[in-house]
C-alpha positions in Angstrom: 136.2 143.7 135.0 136.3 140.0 133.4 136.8 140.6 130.0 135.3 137.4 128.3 135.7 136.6 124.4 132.6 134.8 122.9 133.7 131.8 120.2 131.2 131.6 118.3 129.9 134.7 118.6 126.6 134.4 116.2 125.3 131.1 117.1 122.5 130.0 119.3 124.5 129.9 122.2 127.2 132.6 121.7 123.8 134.9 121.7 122.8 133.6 124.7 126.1 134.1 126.6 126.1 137.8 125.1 122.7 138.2 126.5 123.2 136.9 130.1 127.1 139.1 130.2 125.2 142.3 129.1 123.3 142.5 132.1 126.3 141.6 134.3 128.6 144.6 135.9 131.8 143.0 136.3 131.7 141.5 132.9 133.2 142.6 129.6 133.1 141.5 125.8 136.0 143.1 124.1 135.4 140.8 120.7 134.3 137.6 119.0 135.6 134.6 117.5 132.9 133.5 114.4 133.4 131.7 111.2 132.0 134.3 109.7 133.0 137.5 110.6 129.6 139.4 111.0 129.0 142.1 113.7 126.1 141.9 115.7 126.3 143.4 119.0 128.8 146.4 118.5 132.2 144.8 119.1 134.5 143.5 116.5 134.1 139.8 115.4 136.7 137.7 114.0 137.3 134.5 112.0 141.3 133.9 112.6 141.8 134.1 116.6 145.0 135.4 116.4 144.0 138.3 114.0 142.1 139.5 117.2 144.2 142.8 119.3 141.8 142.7 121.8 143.1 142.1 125.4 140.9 138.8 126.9 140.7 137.0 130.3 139.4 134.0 129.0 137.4 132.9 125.9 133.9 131.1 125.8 134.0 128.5 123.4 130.0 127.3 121.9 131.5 126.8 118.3 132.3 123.8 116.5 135.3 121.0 116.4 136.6 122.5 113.3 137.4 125.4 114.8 139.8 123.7 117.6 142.9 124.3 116.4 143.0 127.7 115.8 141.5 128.4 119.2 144.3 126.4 120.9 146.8 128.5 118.8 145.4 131.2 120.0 145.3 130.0 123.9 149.0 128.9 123.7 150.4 132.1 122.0 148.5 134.7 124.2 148.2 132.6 126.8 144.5 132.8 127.4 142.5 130.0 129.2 139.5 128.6 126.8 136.0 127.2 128.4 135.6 124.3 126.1 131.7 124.3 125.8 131.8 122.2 122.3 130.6 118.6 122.3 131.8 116.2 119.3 135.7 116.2 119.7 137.6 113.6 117.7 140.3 111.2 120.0 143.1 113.1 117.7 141.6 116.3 119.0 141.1 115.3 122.6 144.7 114.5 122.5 145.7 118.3 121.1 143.6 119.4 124.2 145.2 117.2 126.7 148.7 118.6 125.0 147.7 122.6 124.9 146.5 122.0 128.4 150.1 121.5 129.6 150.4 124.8 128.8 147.4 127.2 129.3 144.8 126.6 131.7 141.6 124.9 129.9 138.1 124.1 131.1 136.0 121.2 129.2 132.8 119.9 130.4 130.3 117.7 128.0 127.1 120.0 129.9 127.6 123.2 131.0 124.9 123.1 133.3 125.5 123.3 137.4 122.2 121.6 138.0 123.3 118.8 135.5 126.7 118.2 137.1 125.5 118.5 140.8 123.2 115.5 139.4 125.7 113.8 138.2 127.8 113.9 141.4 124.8 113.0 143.0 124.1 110.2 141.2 127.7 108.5 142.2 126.6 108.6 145.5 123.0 107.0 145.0 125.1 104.4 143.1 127.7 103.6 145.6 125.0 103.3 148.5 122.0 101.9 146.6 123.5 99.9 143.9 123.9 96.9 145.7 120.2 96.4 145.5 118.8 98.5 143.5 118.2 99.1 139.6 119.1 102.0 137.7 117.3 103.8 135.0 117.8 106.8 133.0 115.1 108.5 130.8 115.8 111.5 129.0 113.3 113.7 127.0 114.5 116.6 123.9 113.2 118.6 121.4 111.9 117.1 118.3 114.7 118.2 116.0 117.3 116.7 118.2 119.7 114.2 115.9 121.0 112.0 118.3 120.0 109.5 120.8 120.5 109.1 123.9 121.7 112.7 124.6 125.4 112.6 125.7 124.5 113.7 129.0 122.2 110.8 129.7 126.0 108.8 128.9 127.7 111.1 131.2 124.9 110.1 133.6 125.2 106.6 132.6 129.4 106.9 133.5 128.8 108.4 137.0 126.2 105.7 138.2 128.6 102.8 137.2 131.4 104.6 138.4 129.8 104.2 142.0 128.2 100.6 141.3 130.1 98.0 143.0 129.6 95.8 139.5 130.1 96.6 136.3 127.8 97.4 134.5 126.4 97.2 131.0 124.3 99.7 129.1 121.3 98.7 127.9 119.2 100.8 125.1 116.9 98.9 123.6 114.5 96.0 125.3 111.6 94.9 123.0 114.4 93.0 121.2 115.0 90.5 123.6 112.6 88.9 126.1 114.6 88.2 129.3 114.4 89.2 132.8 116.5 92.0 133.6 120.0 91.7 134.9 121.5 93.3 137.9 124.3 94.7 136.2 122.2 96.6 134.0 121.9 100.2 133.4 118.8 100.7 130.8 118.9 104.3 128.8 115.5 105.1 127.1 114.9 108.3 125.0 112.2 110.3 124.2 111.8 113.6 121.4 108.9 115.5 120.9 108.0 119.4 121.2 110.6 122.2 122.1 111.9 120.3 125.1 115.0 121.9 126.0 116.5 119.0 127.8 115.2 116.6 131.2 117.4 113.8 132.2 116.0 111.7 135.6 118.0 108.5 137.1 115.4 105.9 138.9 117.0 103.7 142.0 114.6 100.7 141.9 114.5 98.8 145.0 112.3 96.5 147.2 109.9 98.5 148.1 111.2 102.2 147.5 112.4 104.2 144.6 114.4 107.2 144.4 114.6 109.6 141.7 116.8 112.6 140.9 115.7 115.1 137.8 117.0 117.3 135.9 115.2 120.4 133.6 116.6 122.9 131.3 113.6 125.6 130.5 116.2 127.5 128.3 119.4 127.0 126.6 120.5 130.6 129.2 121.2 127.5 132.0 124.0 126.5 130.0 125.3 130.0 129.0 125.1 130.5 132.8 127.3 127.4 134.0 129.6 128.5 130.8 130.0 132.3 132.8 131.0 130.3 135.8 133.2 128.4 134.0 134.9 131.3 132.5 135.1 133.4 136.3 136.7 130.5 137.8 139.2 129.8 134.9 140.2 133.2 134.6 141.5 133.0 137.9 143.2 129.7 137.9 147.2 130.4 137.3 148.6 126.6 136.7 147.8 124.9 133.3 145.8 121.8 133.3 142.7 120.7 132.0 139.7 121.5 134.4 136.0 120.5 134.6 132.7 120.7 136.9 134.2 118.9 139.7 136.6 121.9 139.7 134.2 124.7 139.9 131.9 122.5 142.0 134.5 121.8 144.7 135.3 125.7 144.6 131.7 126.6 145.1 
C-alpha cells in the first residue's frame, strides 16, 4: 500500500488528487500538509511538515512557493521523496531544489500531464525532422480567469521544438506590431482565454504543401492529479537522490 501525503491538502488540486486516490486499492492518505490546518476528508491535516507522525512514501506537492522550504525540511529529515507539482519557483529556490535533491529523491515537472509531456517529446522529433523546412506555431486556449499569457506549457512546448530545430530560434508573441515577412527562425506563440477551458495547447509544422499538427486537451484538472499519482508511484520506488522529471517516468513506462 502507497501511502501518499497530499501538500496542499484543501486546494483545487489537493481535492482532486484525494478524489482520484480514494478510488484506488493500493493507495493510502495517512495525512495533509495545508496552510491552514482544516480537516476535510477524515485524516489529520497539518501546517508545519515536520509536526506530522504519520509514516509517508512520498508527498504530492499542489501548494504554493512559499511553502518550499518547509517541505524540503521535511524531505531531507525523514527522507521522503516530494512530487514537485508547483509552478512559480524563484532561481534562489530552484537552487534549494537542485541542493535537497542531492539528498532525497525529488520529482518536478512544470505539467503534470502524460498527454502533455508525450507532446512535448513528440514535438522534438517533429522539430528535428521537419524544421529544416518547415514553420512552427503554437496556439494555446484557457479559461477566462487565467492571469497569465502564454501558459508556461505552451513555453515548455516552445523549449522542446527549438531544442530539435537545427537553428536557433526566436520566440515570437506578438505580430500586428511589425509588418514583415516571417522569419525561418521563428517560433510564433498566440493565446487565447475565454469560457471554462481547462487547457489545449497544438504545435502547427508548416510546410510546402503539408501541415502537421499535434494537440493537446485537458477536459478536467483530474489529468493532472493523475500524471501527479504516477509521479508519486514511480518516485516512491526510486532509491538514489536526484532530481527527476517526465522523461523519467516516460522512459519507465
Amino acid at each position: 500500500m502507497l501511502k501518499i501525503i497530499v501538500s496542499g491538502c484543501n486546494g483545487h488540486m489537493g481535492q482532486s488528487v484525494i478524489s482520484l486516490c480514494s478510488g484506488m486499492d493500493d493507495v493510502e492518505i495517512p495525512a495533509g500538509f495545508n496552510r491552514t490546518p482544516v480537516e476535510k476528508n477524515g485524516f489529520p491535516v497539518y501546517s508545519v511538515p515536520l509536526d506530522c507522525p504519520a509514516e509517508a512514501d512520498v508527498v504530492v506537492d499542489f501548494s504554493n512557493p512559499a511553502n518550499l522550504s518547509a517541505l524540503l525540511d521535511y524531505a531531507v529529515t525523514r527522507q521522503v521523496p516530494v512530487v514537485l507539482c508547483t509552478t512559480g519557483y524563484s532561481t534562489e529556490q530552484l537552487d534549494e531544489i537542485d541542493k535537497a535533491a542531492e539528498k532525497v529523491p525529488l520529482f518536478k515537472s512544470g505539467n503534470m500531464s502524460l498527454g502533455i509531456n508525450l507532446m512535448m517529446r513528440l514535438t522534438k522529433k517533429a522539430a528535428a525532422v521537419l524544421g529544416a523546412s518547415f514553420d512552427v506555431e503554437i496556439l494555446e486556449r484557457h479559461h477566462n480567469r487565467k492571469l497569465d499569457a502564454p501558459s508556461g506549457t505552451a513555453l515548455m512546448l516552445a523549449d522542446a521544438a527549438a531544442e530539435g530545430l537545427p537553428h536557433t530560434s526566436e520566440y515570437v508573441y506578438e505580430r500586428h506590431s511589425v509588418r514583415r515577412k516571417r522569419g525561418r527562425e521563428e517560433i510564433g506563440i498566440s493565446s487565447m482565454r475565454g469560457g471554462t477551458i481547462v487547457g489545449e495547447h497544438e504545435i502547427m509544422f508548416a510546410g510546402p504543401d503539408e501541415v502537421f499538427t499535434l494537440k493537446h486537451s485537458a477536459l478536467s484538472r483530474d489529468v493532472f492529479a493523475s500524471g501527479a499519482i504516477a509521479a508519486a508511484k514511480y518516485i516512491a520506488s526510486v532509491k538514489a537522490p536526484g532530481l527527476y522529471n517526465m522523461d523519467d517516468l516516460l522512459g519507465e513506462l
